[in-house]
N, CA, C, O and CB atoms as a CASP TS submission, in Angstrom:
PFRMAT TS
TARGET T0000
AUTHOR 0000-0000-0000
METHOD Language model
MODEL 1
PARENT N/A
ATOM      1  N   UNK     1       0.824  -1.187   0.000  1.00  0.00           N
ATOM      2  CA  UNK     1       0.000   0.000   0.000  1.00  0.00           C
ATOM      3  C   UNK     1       0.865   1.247   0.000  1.00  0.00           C
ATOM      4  O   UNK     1       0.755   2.059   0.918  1.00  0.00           O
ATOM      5  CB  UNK     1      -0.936   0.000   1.197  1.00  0.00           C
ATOM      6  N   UNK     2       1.738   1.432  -1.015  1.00  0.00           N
ATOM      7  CA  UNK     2       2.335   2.556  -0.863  1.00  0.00           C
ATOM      8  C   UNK     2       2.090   3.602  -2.060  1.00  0.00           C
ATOM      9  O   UNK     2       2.930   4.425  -2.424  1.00  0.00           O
ATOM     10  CB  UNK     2       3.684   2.234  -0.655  1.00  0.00           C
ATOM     11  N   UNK     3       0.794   3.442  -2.621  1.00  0.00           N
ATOM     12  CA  UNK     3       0.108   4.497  -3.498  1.00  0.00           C
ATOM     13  C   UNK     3      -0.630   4.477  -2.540  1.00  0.00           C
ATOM     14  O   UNK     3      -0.837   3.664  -1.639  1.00  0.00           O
ATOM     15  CB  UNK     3      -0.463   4.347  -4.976  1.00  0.00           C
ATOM     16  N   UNK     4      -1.258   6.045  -2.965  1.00  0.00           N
ATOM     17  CA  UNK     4      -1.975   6.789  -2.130  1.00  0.00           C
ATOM     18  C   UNK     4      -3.867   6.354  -2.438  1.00  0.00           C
ATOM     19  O   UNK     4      -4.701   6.488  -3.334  1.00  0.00           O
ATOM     20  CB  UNK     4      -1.437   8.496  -2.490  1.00  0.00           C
ATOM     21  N   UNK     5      -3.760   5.729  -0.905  1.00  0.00           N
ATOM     22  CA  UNK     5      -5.040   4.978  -1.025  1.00  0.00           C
ATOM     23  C   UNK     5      -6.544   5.338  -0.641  1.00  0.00           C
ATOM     24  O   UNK     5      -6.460   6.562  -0.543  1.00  0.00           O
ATOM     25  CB  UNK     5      -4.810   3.964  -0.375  1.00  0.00           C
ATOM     26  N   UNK     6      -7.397   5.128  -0.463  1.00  0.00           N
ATOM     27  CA  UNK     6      -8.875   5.921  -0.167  1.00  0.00           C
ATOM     28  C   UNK     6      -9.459   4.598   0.221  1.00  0.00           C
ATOM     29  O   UNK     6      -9.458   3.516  -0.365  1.00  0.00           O
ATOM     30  CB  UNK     6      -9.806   6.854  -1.618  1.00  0.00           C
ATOM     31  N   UNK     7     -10.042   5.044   1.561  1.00  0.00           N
ATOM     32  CA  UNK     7     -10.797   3.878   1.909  1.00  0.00           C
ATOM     33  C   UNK     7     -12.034   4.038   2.230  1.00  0.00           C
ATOM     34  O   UNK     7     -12.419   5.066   2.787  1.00  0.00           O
ATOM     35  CB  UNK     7     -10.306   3.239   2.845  1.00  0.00           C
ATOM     36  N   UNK     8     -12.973   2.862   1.868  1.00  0.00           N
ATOM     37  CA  UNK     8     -14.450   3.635   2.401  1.00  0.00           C
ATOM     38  C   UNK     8     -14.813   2.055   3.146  1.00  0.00           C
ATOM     39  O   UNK     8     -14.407   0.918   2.903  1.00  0.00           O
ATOM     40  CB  UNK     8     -15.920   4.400   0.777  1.00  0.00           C
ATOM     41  N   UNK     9     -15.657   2.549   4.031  1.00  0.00           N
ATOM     42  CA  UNK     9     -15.732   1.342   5.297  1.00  0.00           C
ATOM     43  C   UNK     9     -17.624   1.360   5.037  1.00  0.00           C
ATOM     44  O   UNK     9     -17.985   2.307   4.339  1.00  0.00           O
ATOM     45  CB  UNK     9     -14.920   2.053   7.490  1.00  0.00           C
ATOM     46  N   UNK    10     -18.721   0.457   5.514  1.00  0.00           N
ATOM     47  CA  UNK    10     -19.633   0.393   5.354  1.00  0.00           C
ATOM     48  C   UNK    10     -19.753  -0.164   6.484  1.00  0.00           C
ATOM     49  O   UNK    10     -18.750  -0.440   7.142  1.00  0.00           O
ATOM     50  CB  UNK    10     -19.991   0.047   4.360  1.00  0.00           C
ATOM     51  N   UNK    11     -21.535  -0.553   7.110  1.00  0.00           N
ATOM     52  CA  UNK    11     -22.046  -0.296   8.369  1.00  0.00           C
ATOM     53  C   UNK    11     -21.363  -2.001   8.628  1.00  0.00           C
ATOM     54  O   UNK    11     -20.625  -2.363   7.711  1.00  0.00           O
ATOM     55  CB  UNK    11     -23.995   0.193   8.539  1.00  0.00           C
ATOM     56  N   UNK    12     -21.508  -2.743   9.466  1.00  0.00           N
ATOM     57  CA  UNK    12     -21.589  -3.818  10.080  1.00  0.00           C
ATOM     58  C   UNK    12     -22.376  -4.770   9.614  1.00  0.00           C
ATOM     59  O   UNK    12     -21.937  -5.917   9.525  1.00  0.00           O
ATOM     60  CB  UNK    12     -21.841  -3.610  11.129  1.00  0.00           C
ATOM     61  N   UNK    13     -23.651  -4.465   9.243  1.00  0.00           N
ATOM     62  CA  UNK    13     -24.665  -5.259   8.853  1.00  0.00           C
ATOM     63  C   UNK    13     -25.244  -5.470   7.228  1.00  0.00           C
ATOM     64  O   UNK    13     -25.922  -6.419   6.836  1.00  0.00           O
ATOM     65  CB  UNK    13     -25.632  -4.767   9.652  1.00  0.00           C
ATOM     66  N   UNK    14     -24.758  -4.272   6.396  1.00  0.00           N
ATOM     67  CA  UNK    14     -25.269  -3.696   5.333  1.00  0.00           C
ATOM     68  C   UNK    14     -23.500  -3.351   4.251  1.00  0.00           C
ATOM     69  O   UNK    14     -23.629  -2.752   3.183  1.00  0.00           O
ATOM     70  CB  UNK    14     -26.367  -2.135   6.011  1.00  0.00           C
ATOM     71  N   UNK    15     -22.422  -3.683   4.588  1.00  0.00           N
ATOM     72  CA  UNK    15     -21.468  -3.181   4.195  1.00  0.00           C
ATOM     73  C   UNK    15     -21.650  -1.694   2.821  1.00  0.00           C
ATOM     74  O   UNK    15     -22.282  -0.644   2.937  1.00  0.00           O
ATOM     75  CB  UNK    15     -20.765  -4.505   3.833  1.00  0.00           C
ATOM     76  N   UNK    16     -21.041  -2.065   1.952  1.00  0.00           N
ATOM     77  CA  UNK    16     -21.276  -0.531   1.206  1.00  0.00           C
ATOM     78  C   UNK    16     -22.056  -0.520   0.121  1.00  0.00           C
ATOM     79  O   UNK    16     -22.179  -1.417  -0.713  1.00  0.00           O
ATOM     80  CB  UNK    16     -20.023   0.145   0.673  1.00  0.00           C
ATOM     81  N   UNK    17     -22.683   0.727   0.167  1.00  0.00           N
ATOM     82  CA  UNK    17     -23.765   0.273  -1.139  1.00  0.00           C
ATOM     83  C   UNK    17     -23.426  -0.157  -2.313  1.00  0.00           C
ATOM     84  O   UNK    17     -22.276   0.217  -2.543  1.00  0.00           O
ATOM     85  CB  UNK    17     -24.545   1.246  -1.607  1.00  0.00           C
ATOM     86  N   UNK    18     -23.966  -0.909  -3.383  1.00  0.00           N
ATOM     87  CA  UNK    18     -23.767  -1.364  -4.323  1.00  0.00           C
ATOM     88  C   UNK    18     -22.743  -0.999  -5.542  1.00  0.00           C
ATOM     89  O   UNK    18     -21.881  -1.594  -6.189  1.00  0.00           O
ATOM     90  CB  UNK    18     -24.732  -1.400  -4.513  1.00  0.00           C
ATOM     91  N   UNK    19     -23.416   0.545  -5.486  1.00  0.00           N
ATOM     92  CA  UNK    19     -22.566   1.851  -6.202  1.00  0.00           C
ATOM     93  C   UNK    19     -21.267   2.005  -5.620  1.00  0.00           C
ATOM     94  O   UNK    19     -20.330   2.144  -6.406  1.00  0.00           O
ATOM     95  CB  UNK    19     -23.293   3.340  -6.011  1.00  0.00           C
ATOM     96  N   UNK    20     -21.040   2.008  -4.413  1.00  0.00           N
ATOM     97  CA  UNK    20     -19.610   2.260  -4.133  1.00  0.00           C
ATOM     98  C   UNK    20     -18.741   0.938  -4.452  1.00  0.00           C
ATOM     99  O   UNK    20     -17.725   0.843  -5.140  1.00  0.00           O
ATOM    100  CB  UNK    20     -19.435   2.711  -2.573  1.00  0.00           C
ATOM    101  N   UNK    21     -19.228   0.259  -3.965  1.00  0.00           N
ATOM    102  CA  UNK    21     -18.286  -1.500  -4.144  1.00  0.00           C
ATOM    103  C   UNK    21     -18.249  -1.527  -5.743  1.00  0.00           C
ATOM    104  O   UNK    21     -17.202  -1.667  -6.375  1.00  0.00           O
ATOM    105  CB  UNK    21     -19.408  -3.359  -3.403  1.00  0.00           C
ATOM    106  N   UNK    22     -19.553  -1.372  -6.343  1.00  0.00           N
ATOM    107  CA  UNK    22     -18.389  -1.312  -8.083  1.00  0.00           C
ATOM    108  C   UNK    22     -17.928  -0.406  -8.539  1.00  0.00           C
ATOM    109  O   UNK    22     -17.447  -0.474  -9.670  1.00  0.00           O
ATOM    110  CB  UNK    22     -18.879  -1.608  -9.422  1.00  0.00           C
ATOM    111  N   UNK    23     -17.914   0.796  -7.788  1.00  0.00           N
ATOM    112  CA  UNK    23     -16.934   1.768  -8.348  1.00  0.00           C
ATOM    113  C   UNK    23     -15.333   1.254  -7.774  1.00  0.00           C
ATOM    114  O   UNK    23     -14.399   1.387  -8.565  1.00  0.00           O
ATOM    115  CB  UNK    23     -17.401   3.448  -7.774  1.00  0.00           C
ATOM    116  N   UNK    24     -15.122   0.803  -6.703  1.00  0.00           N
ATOM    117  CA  UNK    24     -14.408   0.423  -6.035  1.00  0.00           C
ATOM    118  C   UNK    24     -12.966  -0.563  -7.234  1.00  0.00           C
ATOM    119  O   UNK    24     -13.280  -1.557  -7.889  1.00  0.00           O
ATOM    120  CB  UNK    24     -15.433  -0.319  -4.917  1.00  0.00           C
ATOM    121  N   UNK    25     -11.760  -0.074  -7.239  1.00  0.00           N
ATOM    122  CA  UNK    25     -10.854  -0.601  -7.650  1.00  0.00           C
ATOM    123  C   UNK    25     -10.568  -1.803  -6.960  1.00  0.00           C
ATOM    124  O   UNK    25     -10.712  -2.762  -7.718  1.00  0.00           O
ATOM    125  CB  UNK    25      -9.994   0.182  -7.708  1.00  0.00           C
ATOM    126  N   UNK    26     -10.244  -2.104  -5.898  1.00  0.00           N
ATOM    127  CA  UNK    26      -9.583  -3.355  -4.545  1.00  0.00           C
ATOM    128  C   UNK    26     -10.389  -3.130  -3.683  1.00  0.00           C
ATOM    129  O   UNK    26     -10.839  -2.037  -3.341  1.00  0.00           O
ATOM    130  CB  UNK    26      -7.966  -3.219  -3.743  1.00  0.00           C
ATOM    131  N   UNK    27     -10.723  -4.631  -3.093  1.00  0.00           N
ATOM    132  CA  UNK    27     -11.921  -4.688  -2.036  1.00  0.00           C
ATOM    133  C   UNK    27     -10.724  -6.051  -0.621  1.00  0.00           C
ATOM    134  O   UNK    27     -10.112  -7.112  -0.748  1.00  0.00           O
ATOM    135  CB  UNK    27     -14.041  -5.707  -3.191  1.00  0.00           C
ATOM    136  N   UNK    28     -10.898  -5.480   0.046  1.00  0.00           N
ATOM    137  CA  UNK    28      -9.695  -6.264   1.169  1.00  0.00           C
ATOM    138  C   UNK    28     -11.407  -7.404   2.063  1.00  0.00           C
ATOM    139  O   UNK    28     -12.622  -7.395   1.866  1.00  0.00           O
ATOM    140  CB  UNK    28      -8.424  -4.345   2.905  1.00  0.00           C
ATOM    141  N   UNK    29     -10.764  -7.935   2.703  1.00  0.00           N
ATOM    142  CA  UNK    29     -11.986  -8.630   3.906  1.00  0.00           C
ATOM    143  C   UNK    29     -10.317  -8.660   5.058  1.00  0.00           C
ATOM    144  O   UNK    29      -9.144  -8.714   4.690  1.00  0.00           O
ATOM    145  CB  UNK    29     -13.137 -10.999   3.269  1.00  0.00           C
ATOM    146  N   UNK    30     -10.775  -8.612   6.173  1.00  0.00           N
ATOM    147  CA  UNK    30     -10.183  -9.091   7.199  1.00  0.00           C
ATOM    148  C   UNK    30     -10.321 -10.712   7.507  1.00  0.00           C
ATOM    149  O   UNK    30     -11.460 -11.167   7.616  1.00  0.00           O
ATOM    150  CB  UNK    30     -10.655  -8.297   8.213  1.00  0.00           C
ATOM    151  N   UNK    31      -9.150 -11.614   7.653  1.00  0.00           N
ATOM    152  CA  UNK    31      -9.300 -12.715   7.856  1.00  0.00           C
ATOM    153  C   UNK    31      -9.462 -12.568   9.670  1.00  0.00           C
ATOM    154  O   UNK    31      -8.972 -11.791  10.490  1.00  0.00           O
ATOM    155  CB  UNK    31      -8.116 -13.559   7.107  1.00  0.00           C
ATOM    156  N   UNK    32     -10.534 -13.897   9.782  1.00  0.00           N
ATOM    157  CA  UNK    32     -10.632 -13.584  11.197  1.00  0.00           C
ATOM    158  C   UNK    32     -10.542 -15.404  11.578  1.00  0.00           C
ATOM    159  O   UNK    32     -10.654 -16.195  10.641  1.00  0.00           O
ATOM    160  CB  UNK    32     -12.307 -12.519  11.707  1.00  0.00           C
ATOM    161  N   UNK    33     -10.315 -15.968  13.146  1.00  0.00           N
ATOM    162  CA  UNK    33     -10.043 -17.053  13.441  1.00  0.00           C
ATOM    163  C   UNK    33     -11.541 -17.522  13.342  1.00  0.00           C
ATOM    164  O   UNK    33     -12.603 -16.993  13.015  1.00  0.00           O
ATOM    165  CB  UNK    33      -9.221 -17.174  14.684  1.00  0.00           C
ATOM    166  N   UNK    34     -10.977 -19.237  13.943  1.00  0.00           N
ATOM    167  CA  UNK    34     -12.489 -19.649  13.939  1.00  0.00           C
ATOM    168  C   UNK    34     -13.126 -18.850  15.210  1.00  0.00           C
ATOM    169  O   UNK    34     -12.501 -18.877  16.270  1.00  0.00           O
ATOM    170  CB  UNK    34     -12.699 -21.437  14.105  1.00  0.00           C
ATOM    171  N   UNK    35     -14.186 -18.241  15.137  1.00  0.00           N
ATOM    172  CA  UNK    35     -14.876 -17.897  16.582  1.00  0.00           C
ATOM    173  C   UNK    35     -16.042 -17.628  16.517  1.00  0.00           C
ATOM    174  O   UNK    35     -16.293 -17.438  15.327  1.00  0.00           O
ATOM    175  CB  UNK    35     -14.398 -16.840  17.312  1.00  0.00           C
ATOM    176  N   UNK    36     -17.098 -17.471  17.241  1.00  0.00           N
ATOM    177  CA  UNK    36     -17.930 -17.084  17.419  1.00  0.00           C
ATOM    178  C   UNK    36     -18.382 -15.337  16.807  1.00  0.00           C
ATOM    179  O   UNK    36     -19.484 -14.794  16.720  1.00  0.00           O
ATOM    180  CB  UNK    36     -17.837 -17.464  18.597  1.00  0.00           C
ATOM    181  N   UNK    37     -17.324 -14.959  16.550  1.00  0.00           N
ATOM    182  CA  UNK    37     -17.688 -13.336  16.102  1.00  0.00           C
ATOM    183  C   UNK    37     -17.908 -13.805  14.750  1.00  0.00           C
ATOM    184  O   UNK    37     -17.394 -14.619  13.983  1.00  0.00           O
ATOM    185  CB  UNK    37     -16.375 -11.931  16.270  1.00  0.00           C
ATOM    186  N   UNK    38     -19.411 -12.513  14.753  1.00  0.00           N
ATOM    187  CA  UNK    38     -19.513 -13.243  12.959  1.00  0.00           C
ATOM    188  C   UNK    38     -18.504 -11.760  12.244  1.00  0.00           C
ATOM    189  O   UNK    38     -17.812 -12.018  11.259  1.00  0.00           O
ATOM    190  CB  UNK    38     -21.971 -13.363  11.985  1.00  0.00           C
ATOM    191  N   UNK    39     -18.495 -10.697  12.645  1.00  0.00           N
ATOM    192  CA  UNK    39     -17.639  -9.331  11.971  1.00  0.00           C
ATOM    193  C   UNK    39     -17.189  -8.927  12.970  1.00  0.00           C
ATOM    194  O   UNK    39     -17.409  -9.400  14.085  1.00  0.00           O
ATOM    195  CB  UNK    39     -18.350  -8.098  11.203  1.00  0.00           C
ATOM    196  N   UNK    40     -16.131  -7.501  12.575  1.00  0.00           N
ATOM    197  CA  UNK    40     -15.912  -6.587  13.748  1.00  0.00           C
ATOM    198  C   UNK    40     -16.272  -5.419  13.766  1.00  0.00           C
ATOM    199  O   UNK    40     -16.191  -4.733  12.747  1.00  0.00           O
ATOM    200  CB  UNK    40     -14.803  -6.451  14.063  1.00  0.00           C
ATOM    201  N   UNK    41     -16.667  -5.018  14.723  1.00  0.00           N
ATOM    202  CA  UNK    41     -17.164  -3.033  14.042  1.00  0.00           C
ATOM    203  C   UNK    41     -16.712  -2.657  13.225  1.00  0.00           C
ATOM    204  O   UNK    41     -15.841  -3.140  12.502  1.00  0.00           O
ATOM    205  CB  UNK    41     -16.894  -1.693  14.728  1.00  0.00           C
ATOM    206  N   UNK    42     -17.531  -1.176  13.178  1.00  0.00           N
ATOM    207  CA  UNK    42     -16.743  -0.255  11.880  1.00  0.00           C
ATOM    208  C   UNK    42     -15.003  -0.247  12.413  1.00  0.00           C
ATOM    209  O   UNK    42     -13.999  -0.781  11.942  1.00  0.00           O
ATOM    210  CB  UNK    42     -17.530   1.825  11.783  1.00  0.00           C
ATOM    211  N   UNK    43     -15.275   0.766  13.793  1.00  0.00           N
ATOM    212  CA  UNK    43     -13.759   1.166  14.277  1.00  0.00           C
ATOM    213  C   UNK    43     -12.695   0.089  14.615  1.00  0.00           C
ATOM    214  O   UNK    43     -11.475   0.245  14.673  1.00  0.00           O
ATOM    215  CB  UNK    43     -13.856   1.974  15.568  1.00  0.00           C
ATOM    216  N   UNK    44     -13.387  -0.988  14.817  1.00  0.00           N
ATOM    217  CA  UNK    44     -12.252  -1.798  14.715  1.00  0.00           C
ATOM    218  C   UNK    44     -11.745  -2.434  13.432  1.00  0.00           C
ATOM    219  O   UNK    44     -10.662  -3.005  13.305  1.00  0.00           O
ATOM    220  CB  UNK    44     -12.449  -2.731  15.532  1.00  0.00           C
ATOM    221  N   UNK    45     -12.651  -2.264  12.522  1.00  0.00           N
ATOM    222  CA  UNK    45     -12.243  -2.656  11.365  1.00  0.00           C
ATOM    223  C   UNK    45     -11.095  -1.654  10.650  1.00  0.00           C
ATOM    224  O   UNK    45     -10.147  -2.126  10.022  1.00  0.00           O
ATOM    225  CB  UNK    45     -13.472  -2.816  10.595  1.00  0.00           C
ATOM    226  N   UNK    46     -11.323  -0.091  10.843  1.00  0.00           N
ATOM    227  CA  UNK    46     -10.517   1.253  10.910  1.00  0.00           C
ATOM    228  C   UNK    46      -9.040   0.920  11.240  1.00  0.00           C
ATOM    229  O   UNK    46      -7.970   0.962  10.633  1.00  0.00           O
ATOM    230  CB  UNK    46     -11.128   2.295  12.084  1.00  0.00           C
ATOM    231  N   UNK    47      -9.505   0.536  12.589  1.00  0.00           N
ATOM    232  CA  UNK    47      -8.054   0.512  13.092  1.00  0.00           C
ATOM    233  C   UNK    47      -6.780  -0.758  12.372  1.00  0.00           C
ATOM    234  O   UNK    47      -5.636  -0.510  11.991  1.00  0.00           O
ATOM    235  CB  UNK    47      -8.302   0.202  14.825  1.00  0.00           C
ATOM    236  N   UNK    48      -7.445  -1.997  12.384  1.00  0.00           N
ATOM    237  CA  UNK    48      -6.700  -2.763  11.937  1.00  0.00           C
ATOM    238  C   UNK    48      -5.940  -2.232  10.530  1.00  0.00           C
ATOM    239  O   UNK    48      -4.726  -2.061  10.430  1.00  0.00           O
ATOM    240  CB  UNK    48      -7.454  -3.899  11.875  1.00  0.00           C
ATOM    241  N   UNK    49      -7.162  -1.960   9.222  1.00  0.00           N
ATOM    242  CA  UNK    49      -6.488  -1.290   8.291  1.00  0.00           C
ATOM    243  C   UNK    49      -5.836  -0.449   8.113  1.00  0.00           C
ATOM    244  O   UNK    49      -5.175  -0.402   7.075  1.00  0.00           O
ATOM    245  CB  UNK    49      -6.845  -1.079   7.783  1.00  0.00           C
ATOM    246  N   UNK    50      -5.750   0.894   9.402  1.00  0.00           N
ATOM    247  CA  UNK    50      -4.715   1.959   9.391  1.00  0.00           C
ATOM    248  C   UNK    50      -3.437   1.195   9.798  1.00  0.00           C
ATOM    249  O   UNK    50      -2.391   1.303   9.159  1.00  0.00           O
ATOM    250  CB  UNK    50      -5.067   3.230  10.419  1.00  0.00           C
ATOM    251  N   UNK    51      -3.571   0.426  10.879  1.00  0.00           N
ATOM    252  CA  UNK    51      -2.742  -0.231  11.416  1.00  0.00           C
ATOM    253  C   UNK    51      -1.540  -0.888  10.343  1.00  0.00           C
ATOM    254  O   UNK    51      -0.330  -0.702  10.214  1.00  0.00           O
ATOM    255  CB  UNK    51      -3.538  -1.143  12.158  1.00  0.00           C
ATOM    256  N   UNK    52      -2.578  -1.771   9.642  1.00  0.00           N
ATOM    257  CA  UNK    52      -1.253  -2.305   8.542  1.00  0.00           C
ATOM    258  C   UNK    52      -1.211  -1.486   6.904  1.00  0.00           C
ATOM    259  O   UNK    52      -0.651  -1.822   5.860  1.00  0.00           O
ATOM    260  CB  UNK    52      -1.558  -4.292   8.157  1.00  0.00           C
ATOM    261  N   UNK    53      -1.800  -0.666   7.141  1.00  0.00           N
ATOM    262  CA  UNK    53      -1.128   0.551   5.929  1.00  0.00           C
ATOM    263  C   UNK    53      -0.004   0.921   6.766  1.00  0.00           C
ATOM    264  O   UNK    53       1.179   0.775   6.460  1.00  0.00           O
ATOM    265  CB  UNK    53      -2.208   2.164   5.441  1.00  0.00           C
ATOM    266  N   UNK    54      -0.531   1.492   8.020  1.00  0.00           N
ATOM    267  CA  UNK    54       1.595   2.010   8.438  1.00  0.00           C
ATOM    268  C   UNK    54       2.421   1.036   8.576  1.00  0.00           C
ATOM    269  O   UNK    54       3.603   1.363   8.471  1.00  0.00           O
ATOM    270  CB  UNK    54       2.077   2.801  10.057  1.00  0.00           C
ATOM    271  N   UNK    55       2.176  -0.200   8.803  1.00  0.00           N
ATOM    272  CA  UNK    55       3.570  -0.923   8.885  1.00  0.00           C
ATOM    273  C   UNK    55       3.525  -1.427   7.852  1.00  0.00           C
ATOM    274  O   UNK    55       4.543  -2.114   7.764  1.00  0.00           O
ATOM    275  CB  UNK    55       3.927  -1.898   9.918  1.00  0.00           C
ATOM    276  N   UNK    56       2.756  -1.542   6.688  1.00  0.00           N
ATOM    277  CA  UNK    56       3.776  -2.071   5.397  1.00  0.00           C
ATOM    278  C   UNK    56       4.260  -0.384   4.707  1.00  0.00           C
ATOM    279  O   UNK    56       5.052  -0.361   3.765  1.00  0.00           O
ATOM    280  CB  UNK    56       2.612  -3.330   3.884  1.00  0.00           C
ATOM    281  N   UNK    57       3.772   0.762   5.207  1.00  0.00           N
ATOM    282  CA  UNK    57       4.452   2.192   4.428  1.00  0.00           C
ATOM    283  C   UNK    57       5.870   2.481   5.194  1.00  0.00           C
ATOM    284  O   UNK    57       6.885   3.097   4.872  1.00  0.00           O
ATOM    285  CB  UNK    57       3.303   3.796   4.639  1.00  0.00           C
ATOM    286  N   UNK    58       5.445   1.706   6.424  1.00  0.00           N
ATOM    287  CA  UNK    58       7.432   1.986   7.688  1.00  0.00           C
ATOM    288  C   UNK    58       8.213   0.886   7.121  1.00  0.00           C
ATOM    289  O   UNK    58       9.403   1.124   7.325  1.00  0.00           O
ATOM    290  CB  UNK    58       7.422   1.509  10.115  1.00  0.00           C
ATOM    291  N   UNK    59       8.051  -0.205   6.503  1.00  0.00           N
ATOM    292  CA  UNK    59       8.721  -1.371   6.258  1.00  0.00           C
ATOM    293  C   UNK    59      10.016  -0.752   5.269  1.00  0.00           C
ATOM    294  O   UNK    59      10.873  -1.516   4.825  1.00  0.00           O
ATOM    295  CB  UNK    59       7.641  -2.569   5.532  1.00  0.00           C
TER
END
């Protein structure tokens, strides 16, 4: 991720409307373990992805 990227996040239940996901160039999912969570919030979903945009842009 070291072009300059734009991210758009959608609700929990409803992710992003139709229009945005095919305008959409790259679509990521978070891999998650086996567990009982079926998603993760918006903000935690935020954070993880800011999270590893900076450490693969510090690498």
């Amino acid at each position: 991720m070291r072009n300059p990227v734009a991210w758009a996040f959608g609700n929990e239940g409803g992710g992003l409307s139709n229009d945005l996901e095919s305008a959409s160039t790259r679509q990521i999912h978070i891999p998650q373990a086996d567990t009982p969570v079926e998603s993760l919030n918006v903000a935690a979903a935020v954070a993880v992805c800011l999270f590893e945009q900076n450490r693969q842009r510090l690498s």
